[in-house]
C-alpha distance (Angstrom), angle and dihedral (degrees) to the residues before:
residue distance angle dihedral
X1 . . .
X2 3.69 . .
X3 4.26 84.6 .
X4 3.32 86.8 53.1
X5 3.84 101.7 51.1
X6 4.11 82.6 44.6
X7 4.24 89.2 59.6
X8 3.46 85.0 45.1
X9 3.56 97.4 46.6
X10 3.58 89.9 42.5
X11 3.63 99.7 42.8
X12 3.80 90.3 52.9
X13 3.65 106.0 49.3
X14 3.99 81.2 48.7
X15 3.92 85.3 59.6
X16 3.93 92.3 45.5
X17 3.88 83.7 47.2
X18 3.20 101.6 54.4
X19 4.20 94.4 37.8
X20 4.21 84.6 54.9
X21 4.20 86.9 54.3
X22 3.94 86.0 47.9
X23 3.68 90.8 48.0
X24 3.48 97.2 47.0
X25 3.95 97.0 42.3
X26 3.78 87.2 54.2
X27 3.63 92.8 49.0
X28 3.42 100.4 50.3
X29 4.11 91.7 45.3
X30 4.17 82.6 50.4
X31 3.89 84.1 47.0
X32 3.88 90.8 56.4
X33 3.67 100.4 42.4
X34 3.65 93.1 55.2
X35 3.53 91.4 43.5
X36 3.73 88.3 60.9
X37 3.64 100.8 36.0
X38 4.25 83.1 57.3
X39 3.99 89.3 48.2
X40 3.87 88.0 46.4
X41 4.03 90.5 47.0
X42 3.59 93.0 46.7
X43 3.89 89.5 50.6
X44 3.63 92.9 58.2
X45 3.75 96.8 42.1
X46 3.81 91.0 62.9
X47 3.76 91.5 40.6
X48 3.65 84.9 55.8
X49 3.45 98.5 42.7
X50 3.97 91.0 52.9
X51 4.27 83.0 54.1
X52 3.24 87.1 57.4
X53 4.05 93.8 55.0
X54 3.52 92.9 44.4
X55 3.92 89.5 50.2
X56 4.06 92.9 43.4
X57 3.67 81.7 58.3
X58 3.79 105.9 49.2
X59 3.78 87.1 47.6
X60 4.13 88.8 58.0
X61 3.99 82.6 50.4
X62 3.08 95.6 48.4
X63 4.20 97.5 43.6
X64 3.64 82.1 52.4
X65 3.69 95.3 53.7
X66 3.57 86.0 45.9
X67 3.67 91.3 57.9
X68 4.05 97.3 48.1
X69 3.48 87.8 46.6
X70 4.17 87.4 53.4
X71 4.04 78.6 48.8
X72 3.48 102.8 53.4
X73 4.29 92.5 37.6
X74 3.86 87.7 57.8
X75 3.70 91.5 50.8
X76 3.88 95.9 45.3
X77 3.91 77.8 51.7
X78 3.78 96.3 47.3
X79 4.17 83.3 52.0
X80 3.80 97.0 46.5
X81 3.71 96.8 41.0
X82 3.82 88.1 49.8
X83 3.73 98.1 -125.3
X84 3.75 80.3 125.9
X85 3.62 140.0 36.9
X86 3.93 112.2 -129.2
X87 3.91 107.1 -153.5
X88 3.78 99.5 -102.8
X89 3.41 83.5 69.3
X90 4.14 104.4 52.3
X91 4.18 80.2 57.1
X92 4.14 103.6 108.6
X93 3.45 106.7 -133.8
X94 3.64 124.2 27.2
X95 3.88 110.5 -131.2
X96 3.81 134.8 -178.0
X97 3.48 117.9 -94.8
X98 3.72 137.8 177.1
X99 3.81 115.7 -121.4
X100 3.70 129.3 -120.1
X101 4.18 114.6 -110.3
X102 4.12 91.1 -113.2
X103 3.75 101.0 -119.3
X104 4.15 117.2 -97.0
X105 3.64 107.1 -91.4
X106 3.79 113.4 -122.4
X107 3.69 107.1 -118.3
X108 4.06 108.5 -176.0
X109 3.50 111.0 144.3
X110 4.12 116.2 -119.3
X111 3.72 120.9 -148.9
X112 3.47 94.2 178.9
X113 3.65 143.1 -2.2
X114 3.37 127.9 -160.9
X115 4.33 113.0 -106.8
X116 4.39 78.2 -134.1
X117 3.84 92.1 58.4
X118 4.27 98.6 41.8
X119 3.63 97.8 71.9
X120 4.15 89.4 49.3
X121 4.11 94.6 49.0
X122 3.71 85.6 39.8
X123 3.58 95.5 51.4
X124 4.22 91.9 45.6
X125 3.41 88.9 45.9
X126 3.81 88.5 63.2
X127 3.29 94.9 36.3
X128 3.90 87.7 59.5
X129 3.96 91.3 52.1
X130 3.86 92.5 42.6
X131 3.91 82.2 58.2
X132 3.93 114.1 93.9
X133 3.84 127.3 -162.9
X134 4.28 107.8 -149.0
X135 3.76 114.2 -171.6
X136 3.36 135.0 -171.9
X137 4.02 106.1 -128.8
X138 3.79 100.1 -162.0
X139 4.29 97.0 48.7
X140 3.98 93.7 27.9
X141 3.84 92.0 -124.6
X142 3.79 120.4 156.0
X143 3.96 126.1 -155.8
X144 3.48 127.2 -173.6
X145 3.70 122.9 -146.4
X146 3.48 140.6 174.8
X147 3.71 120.7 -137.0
X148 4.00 120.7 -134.8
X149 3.93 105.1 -129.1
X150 3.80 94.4 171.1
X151 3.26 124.5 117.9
């Protein structure tokens, strides 16, 4: 019988041998999955956090926008309710004059600007309306000026 315990013996601590290698091959595949399912998570959470810059900032733009807008309303207000007098109306005598073709408004469609490049176009955009044209309606001459706005 002692040969027999000794297969026995032998045959089971084979068994527990080879359920240990199982055990510990499965672990360490477990081990690397989660390792890279972390990495992956980790990756995303920054690329979400840098959306989330990028979309704190184009809110500020746009509040700020907002608030010129608000500006420029109440002043178109001030004009219309009278509480102001815009320039055309400080001229003397009103005379007839033929109107400019307004310009062809560019219409490309932007699927992303770059956060550099939106204070520049923002700031020749205003530039642009800041910018007055003053002509003379009985000789036909033109002058361009630029208004100060800084105070």
């Amino acid at each position: 019988m002692s040969s027999v315990l000794k297969n026995i013996e032998t045959s089971q601590l084979i068994h527990m041998g080879v359920e240990v290698a199982v055990i510990t091959g499965v672990g360490y595949w477990l081990n690397r999955k989660i390792n890279n399912l972390q990495d992956k998570v980790d990756e995303l959470t920054e690329q979400v956090n840098h959306h989330n810059d990028i979309i704190s900032k184009q809110n500020e733009i746009i509040l700020n926008h907002g608030n010129t807008i608000n500006k420029l309303l109440t002043l178109v207000n001030q004009y219309q309710g009278g509480h102001a007098d815009p320039p055309a109306r400080q001229q003397s005598k009103p005379k007839k004059t033929t109107l400019k073709p307004i310009p062809e408004v560019q219409t490309d469609t932007v699927s992303y600007i770059e956060e550099d490049r939106v204070d520049d176009i923002i700031a020749d955009e205003l530039a642009e309306l800041n910018t007055s044209e003053y002509c003379d309606l009985e000789t036909g001459e033109c002058d361009i000026k630029q208004e100060d706005k800084k105070k």
